[in-house]
C-alpha positions in Angstrom: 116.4 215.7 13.1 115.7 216.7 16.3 112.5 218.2 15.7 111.8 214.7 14.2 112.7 213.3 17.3 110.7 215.5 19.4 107.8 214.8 17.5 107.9 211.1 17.5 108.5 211.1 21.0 104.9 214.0 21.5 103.4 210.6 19.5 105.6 207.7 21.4 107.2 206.8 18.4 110.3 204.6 18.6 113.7 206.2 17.7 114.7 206.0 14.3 118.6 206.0 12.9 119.1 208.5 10.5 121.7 207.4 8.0 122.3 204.6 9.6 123.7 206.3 13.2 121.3 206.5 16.3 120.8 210.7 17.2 123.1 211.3 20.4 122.9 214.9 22.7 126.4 216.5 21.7 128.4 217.9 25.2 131.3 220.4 24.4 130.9 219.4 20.7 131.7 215.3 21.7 128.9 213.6 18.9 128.9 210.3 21.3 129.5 211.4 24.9 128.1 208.2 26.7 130.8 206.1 24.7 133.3 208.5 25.2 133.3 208.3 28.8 133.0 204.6 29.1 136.2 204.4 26.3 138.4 206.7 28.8 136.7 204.1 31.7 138.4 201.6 29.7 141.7 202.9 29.1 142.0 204.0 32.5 140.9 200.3 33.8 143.7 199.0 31.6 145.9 201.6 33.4 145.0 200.0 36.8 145.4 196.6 36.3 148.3 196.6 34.5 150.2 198.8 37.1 148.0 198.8 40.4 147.0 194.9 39.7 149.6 193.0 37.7 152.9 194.7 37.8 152.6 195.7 41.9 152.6 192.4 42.9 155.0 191.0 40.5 157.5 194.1 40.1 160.5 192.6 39.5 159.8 189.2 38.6 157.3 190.0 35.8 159.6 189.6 32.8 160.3 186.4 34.0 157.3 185.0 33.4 156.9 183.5 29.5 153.2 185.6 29.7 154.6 188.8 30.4 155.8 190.3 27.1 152.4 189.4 25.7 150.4 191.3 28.3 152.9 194.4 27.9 151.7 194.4 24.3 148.3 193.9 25.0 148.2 196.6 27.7 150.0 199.2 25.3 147.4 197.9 22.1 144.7 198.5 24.2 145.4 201.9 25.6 146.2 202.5 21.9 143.0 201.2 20.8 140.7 202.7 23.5 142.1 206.1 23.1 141.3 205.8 19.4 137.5 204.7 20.5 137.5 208.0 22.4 138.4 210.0 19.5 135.9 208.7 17.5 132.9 209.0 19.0 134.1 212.5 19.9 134.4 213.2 16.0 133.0 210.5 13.4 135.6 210.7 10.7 137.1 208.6 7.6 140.4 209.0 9.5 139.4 208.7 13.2 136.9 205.5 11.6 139.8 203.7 10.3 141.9 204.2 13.1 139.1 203.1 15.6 138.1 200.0 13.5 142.0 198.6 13.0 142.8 199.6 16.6 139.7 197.5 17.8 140.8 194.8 15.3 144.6 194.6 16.6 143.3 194.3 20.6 141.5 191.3 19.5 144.2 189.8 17.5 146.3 190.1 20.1 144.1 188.6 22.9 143.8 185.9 20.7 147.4 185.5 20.3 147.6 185.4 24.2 145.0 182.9 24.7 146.1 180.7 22.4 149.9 180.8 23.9 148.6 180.2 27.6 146.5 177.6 26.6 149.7 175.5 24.2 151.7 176.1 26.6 153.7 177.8 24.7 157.2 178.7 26.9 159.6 178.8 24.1 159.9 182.2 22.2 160.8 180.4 19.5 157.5 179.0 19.0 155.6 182.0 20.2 157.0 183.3 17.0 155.5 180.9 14.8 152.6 182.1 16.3 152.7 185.4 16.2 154.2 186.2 12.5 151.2 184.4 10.6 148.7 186.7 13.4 150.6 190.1 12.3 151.0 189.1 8.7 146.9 188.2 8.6 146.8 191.6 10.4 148.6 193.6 7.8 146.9 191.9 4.9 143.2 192.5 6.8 144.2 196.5 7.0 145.2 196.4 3.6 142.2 195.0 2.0 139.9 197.2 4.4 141.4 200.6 2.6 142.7 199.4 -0.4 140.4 196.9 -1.5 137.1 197.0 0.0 136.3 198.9 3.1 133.7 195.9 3.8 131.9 196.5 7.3 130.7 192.6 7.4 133.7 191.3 6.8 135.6 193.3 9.3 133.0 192.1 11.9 133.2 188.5 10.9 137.0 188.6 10.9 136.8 190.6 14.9 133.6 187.5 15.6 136.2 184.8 14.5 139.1 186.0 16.7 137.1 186.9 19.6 135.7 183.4 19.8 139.0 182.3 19.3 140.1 183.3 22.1 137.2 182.7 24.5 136.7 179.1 23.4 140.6 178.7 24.0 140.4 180.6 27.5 137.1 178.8 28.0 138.4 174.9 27.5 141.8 175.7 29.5 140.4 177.5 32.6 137.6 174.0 32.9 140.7 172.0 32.2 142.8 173.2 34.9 139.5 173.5 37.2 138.8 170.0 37.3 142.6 168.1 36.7 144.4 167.2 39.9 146.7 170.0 39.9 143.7 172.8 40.0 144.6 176.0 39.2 142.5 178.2 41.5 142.7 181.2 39.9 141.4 179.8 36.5 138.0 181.2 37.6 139.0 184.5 36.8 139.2 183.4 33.5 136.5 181.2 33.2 134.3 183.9 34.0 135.8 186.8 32.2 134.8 184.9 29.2 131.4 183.6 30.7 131.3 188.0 31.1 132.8 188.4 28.0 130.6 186.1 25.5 127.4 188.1 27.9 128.3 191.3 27.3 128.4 191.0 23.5 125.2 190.9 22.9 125.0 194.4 23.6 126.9 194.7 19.7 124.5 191.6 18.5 121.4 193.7 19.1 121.5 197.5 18.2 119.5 199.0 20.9 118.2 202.8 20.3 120.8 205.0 23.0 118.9 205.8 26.5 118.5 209.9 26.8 120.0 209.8 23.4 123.5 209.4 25.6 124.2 205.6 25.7 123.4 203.2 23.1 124.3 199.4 23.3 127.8 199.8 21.8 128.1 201.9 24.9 126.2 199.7 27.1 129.3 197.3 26.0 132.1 199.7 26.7 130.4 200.0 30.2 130.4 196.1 30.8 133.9 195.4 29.4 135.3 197.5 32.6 135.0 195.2 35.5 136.4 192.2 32.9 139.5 194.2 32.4 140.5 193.9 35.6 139.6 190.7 36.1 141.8 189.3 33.0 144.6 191.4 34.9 143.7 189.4 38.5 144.0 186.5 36.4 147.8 187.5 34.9 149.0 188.2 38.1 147.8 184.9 39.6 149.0 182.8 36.8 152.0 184.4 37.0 152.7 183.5 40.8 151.4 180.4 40.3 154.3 179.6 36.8 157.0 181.0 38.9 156.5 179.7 42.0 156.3 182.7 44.4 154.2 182.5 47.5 151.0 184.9 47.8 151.5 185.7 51.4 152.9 188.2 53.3 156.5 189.0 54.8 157.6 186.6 57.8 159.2 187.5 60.8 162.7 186.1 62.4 163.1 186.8 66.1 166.5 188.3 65.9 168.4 191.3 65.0 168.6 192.2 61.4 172.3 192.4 61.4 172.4 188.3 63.6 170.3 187.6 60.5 172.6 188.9 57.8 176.0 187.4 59.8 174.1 183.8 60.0 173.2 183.8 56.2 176.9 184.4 54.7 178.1 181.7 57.8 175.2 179.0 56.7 177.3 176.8 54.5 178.8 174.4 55.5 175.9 172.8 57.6 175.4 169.6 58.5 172.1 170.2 58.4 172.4 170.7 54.6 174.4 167.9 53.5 172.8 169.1 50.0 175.1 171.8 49.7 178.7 170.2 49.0 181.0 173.5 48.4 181.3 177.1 48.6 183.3 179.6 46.9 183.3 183.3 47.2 184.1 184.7 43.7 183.9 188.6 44.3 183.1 191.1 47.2 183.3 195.0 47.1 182.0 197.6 48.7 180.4 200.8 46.5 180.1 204.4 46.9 177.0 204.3 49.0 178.5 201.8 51.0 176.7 198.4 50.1 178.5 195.7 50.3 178.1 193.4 47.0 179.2 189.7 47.1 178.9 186.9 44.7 179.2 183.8 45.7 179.4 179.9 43.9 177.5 177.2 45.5 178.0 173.2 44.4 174.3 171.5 45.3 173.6 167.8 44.7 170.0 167.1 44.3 167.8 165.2 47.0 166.6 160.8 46.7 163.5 162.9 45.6 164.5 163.6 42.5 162.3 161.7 39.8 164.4 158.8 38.1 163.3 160.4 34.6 164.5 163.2 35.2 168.2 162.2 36.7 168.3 160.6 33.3 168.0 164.3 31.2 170.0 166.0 33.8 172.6 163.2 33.6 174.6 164.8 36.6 172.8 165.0 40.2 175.0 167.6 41.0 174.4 171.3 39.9 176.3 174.6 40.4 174.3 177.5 41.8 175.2 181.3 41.9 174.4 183.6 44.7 174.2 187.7 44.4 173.8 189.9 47.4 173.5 193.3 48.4 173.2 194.4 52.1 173.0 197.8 52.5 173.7 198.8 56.2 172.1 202.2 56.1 168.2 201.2 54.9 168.7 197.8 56.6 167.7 195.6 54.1 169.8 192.3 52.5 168.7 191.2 49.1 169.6 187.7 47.7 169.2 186.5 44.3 170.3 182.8 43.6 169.8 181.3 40.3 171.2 178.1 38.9 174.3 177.7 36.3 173.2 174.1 35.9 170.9 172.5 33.7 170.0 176.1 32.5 168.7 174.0 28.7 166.0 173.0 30.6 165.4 175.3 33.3 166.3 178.2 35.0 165.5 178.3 38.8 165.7 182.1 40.3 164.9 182.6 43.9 164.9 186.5 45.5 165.1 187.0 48.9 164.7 190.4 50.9 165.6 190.6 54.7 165.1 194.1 56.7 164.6 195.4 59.7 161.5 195.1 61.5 159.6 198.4 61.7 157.3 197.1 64.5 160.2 195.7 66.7 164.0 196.6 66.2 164.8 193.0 67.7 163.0 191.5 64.6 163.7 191.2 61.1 161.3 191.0 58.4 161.7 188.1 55.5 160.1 188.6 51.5 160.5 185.8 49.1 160.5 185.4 45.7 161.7 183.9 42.3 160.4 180.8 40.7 160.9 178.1 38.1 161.0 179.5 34.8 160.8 176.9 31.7 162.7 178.3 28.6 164.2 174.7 27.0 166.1 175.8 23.8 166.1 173.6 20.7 169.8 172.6 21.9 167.7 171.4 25.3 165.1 169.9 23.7 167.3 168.5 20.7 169.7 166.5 23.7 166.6 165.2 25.5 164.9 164.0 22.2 168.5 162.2 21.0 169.0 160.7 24.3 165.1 159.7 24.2 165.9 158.0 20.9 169.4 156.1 22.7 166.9 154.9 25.1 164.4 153.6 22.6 166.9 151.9 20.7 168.5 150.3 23.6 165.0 149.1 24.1 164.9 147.4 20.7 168.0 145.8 21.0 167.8 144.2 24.1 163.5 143.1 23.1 165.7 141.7 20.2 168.1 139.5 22.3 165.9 138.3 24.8 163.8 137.1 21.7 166.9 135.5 20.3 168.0 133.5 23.7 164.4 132.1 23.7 164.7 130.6 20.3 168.7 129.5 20.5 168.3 128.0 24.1 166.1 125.3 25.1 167.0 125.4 28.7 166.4 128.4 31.3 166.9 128.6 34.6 165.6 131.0 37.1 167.5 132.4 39.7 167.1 135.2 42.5 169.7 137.9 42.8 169.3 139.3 46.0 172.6 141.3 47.5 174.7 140.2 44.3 177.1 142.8 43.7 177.9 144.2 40.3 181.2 142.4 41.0 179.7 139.1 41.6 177.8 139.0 38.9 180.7 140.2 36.4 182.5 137.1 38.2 179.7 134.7 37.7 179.1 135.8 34.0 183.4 135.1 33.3 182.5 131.4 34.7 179.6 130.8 32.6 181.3 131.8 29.6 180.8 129.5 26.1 178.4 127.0 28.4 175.4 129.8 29.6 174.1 133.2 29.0 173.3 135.4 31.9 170.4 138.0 31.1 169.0 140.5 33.8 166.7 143.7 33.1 163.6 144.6 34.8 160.6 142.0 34.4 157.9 144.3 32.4 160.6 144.5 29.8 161.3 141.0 29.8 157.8 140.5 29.7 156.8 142.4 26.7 159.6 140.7 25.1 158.2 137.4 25.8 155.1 137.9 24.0 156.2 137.4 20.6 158.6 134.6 21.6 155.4 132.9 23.2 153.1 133.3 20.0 156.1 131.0 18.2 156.7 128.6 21.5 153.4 128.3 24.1 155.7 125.9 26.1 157.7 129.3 27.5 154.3 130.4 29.0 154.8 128.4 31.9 158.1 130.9 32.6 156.0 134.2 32.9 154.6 133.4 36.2 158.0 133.1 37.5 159.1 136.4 36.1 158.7 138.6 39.5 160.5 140.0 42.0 164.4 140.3 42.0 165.4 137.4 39.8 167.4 136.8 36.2 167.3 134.3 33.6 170.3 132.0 32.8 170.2 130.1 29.5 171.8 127.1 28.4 172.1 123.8 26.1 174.5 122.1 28.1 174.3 120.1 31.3 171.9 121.5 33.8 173.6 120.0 36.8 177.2 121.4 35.8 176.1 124.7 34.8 173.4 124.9 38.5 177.3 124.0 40.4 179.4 126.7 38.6 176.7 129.5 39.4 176.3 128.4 42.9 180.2 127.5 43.5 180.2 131.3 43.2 179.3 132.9 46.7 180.3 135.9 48.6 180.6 135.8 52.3 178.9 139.2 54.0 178.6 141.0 57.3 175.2 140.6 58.8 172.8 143.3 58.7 169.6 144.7 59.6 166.9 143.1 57.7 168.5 140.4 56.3 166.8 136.8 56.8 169.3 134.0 58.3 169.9 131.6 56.3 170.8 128.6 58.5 171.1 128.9 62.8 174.1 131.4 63.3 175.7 130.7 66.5 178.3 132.6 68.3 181.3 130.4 69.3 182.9 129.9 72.5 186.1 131.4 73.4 187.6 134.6 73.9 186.4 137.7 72.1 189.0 140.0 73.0 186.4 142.6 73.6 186.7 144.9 76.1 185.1 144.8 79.4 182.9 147.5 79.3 181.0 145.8 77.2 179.6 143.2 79.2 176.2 144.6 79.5 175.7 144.3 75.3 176.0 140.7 75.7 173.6 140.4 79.0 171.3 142.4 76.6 170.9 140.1 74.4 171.1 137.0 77.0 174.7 135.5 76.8 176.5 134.5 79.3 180.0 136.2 79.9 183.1 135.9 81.6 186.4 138.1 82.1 189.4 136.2 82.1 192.7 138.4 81.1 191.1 141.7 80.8 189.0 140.3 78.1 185.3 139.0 77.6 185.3 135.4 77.1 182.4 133.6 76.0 181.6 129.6 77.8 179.8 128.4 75.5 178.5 128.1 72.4 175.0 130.5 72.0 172.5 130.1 69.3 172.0 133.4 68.1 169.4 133.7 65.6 167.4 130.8 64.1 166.9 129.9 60.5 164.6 132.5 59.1 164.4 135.1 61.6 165.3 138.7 60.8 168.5 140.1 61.9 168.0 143.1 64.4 170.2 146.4 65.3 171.9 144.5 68.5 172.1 140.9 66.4 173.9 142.7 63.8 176.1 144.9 66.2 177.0 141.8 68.2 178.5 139.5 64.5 179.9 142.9 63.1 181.8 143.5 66.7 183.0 139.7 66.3 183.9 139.7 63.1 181.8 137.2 62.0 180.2 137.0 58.4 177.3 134.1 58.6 175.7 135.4 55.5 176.5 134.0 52.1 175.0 135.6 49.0 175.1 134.5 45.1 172.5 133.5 42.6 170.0 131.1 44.0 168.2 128.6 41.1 164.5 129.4 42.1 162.9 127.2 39.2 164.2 125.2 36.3 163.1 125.2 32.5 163.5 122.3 30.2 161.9 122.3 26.8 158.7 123.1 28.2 159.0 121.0 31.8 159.2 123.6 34.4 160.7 121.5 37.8 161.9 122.7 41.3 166.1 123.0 41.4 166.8 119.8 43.8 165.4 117.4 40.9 169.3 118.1 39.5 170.5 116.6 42.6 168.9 112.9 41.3 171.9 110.4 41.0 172.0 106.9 39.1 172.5 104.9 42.2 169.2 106.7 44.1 167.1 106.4 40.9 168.2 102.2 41.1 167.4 102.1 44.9 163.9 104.3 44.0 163.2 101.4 41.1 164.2 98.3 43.1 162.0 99.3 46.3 158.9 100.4 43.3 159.6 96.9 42.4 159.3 95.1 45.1 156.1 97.1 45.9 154.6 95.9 42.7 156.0 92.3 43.4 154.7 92.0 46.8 150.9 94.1 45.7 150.7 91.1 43.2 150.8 88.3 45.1 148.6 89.4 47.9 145.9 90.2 45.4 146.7 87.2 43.3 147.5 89.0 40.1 150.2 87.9 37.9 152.8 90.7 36.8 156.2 90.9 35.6 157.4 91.6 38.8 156.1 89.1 41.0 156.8 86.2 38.2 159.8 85.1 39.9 158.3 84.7 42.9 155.3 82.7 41.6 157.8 80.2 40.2 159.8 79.9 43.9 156.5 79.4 45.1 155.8 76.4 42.2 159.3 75.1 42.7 158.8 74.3 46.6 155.2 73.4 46.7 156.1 70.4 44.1 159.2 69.9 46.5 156.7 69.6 49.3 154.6 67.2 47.5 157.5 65.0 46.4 158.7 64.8 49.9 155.0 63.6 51.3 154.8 60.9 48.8 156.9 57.9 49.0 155.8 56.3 46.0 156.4 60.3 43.8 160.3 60.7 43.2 162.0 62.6 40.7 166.0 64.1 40.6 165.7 67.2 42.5 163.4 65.6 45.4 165.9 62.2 45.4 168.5 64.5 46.4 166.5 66.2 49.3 165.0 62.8 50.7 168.6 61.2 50.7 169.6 63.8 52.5 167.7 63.7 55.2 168.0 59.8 55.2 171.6 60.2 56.1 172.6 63.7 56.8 176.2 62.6 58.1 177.2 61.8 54.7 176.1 64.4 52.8 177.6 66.7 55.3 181.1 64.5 54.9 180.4 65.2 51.1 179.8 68.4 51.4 183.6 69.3 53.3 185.2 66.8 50.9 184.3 69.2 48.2 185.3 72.5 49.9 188.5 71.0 50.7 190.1 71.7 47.0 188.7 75.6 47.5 190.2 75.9 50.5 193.4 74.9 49.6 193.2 77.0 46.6 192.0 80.0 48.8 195.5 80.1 51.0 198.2 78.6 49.0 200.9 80.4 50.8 200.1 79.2 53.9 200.1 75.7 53.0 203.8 76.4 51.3 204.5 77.7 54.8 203.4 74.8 56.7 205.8 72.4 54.4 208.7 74.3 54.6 208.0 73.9 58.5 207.6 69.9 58.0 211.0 69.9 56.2 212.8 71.7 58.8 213.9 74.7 57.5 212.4 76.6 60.6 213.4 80.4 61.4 216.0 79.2 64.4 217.3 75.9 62.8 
């Protein structure tokens, strides 16, 4: 072969393979030394980035991450594998073949398996196992086939192609994913390009170069570029692993004071008003052991902050959570190590945070502060199984109440809206127990009420004029009975409240005159705010009445001091009828307030508008007939009074009496006389029992 070779190089002839293998220099008897070397570059990059890169920044927090078995078993596969690599290109055998090949295979099976949990997310070990157990079973069957079956070269490749793509398309669409989304994962660029490096680097096994100085060939050229990516995937690991559980990537602070201030102040920190978060304390155990550290376990009771998402309050269902503290401080190395993790909520979530606080090396007066810990999601299918049965409560609560808002809309006809600023729970249970068998009271947020609507309006377009009015903080009250007695019961229904800051008056509050029996010493609160005071018996007396606020002005800090100080409640609060809906008429609360007698007042002035507009323009109507006739009747009067000759009954009457008005006056009291009489009759029974002289004194 090699006299071959050194001819065909004499004639700078290519290299040829000789039974299908390239013609390597053997060193100390090793067939392939180029890939050798390069296989013990790759265990021994493993090596490093599993113990100088990964596990010495995460040390003791690395099996808390969901990641971190999976990376153990990849790291131990791989030195497995690689070491098999070296031993076969030191000695091409059936044995060392098959051990190589399925060595090679499992590394990539279980790269895929990793990429493929990171990128489902995958935190439950649960269903990393339904993972894993098809992956191992394919595994098992692929080794089997390969020796028992059919020791098929193409078909191990295809199967170590499929997997490998596998896992750098799945790398490959997570790391852009998590580059580009809102809450960017820097450290996905290790990722992204270890695979970019990755998918490069294997075309080295695509095209089968001849070896250079018959010592590396292109499989070797690819053990030489898979080096550098090894430690990058294990830069990525270790980032993704502080990024999941939350530690800081920064280095120790300091505290300017003594190491032993620092350990006194944190066993003395609760309670603190400055964390009104913590509620409780409890010391459970404390011991000191043989080497003189003293242990202590305490129990905090937490509550969490207003920040705490309203979603989540509903899963947790209590705000409050108990906590457990472990500590060590051990005197002699100068060092105090916390570890606090919660008791609470543990289905979802399990919270651990490590702290370490020594002595300063640099300054004895200084103390030195390491943190770590993070959130770690491991839901079980308990966890899970709660937060999906209370998920469904929630979505049939839903469907019931969309069901009875659609079922007022199409048993009531009326609707009114009202505004339920500051009513109490209380006030509303009372307003609800006066409304009872006349109206419904229905409250729940608007986009609910809303969505309901939209069936209810397919069936009734009239309700479409209520949508507009369903905003802000307001409910719907439905009736069929009287609008104006159902408006008075709600509104007979009001609270009287203390004035506070914010609120808008609702009429001119004034402060009364009189005494306040206040004490002196505050005089200069009312100058403040402009009233005029006096001391008369050793309390402050006010002259007169002040005007305080005006209707519609906000009340302010002093405003509200001043009517809380006095005891004075000005403010009122109950539903307030915003609109009103009936049968498709939508109309402003104060048409209720419409009587009988002001609807007859309304119609007799419209009338004589109509009346009076029709007889200046000349137009006969209804309204102004009567009039036209009283016109007729005393024109023809007129007429028959100018002309002597033109008589008839009426204008007889008239003429005669103005012939001889003495008469008809004479007339006139002759035939009020009867009326009269009839008008007093015991006074004319008085008068003749006078005449007959039956007086008082005879």
């Amino acid at each position: 072969m090699w006299i071959t070779e050194a001819a065909n190089r004499e004639l700078e002839q290519p290299v040829y393979q000789y039974y299908g293998k390239w013609p390597f220099r053997r060193v100390w008897g090793i067939q392939e030394f180029g890939s050798v070397l390069l296989s013990v570059g790759n265990l021994l990059a493993h090596w490093y980035g599993y113990n100088k890169i990964y596990m010495a920044s995460l040390r003791s927090n690395a099996p808390n991450w969901f990641l971190h078995h999976l990376v153990y078993l990849n790291y131990v596969i791989s030195l497995n594998g690689w070491f098999w690599s070296s031993i076969f290109h030191t000695r091409d055998t059936w044995i060392t073949q098959c051990l190589d090949y399925f060595s090679a295979i499992a590394i990539v099976f279980c790269a895929m398996l990793l990429a493929l949990t990171r990128s489902l997310n995958l935190y439950s070990t649960r269903r990393q196992l339904y993972l894993a157990v098809p992956v191992f079973l394919f595994y098992v069957w692929h080794v089997h086939y390969m020796i028992a079956i059919d020791f098929d070269f193409s078909w191990n490749m295809k199967v170590a192609l499929t997997a490998g793509l596998t896992f750098s398309m799945s790398f490959l669409v997570w790391s852009a994913k998590h580059l580009l989304s809102a809450r960017k994962r820097p450290h996905a660029i290790y990722s992204l390009m270890a695979c970019l490096l990755g998918m490069a680097a294997g075309i080295f096994e695509v095209f089968d170069l001849p070896p250079k100085v018959y010592f590396f060939d292109a499989h070797a050229m690819w053990h030489a570029a898979t080096i550098p990516i090894i430690t990058l995937w294990y830069q990525f690991y270790c980032e993704d692993a502080h990024y999941d559980l939350g530690i800081p990537r920064k280095p120790s602070s300091f505290i300017k004071h003594h190491w032993e201030s620092v350990t006194m102040a944190l066993f003395q920190k609760y309670p603190n008003p400055l964390a009104s978060h913590v509620l409780a304390t409890d010391v459970l155990s404390r011991h000191v052991d043989a080497d003189g550290r003293l242990h202590s376990i305490r129990l905090l009771l937490k509550t969490a902050g207003s920040g705490v998402p309203t979603w989540l309050q509903s899963l947790l269902k209590s705000r409050e959570a108990y906590v457990i503290e472990l500590s060590i401080v051990d005197p002699r190395s100068g060092t105090m190590e916390t570890r606090t993790h919660n008791l609470s909520h543990r289905r979802f979530m399990s919270v651990e945070e490590i702290q370490t606080f020594s002595r300063s090396h640099e300054d004895d007066s200084c103390s030195t502060v390491d943190w770590g810990g993070g959130l770690d999601w491991h839901p079980g299918w308990k966890g899970w199984a709660s937060a999906v049965k209370m998920a469904k409560g929630d979505s049939q609560r839903k469907v019931d109440y969309f069901e009875k808002v659609r079922r007022l809309f199409r048993d009531y006809n009326r609707i009114f809206i009202v505004n339920v600023d500051n009513v109490a729970s209380t006030q509303m249970h009372q307003i609800r127990s006066s409304l009872r068998d006349q109206a419904v009271v229905l409250m729940g947020k608007n986009t609910m009420v809303r969505k309901a609507m939209k069936e209810v309006v397919a069936e009734n377009p009239k309700l479409e004029a209520i949508v507009p009015c369903i905003r802000g903080n307001v409910g719907l009250v439905f009736t069929n009975g009287d609008l104006k007695t159902v408006r008075d019961l709600m509104v007979a229904n009001r609270v009287q409240a203390a004035a506070k800051v914010g609120l808008v008056a609702q009429s001119n509050i004034h402060v009364p005159a009189g005494n306040t029996g206040i004490d002196p010493n505050k005089t200069t609160f009312f100058q403040a705010l402009g009233i005029s005071t006096k001391v008369v018996k050793g309390a402050i007396e006010i002259p007169n009445e002040v005007l305080l606020l005006k209707a519609g002005k906000k009340v302010g800090a002093s405003e509200a001091a001043l009517l809380n100080m006095l005891g004075l409640a000005p403010f009122t609060f109950g539903l307030t009828v915003v609109e009103v809906y009936d049968d498709g008429s939508l109309f402003s609360p104060s048409m209720l307030d419409i009587t009988d007698d002001v609807l007859s007042k309304h119609l007799q002035a419209a009338i004589k508008n109509i009346a009076s507009l029709s007889l200046a323009a000349k137009f006969p109507t209804v309204a102004s007939a009567p009039h036209l006739m009283v016109n007729a009747y005393k024109k023809i009067l007129s007429v028959g009074l100018a002309c002597e000759n033109y008589s008839f009954e009426a204008v007889d009457k008239i003429k005669e009496a103005l012939k001889n008005p003495v008469a008809v006056a004479a007339t006139s009291s002759s035939a009020a006389a009867p009326a009269a009489a009839a008008a007093a009759p015991a006074k004319v029974e008085s008068e003749s029992e006078e005449e007959m002289g039956m007086g008082l004194f005879d």
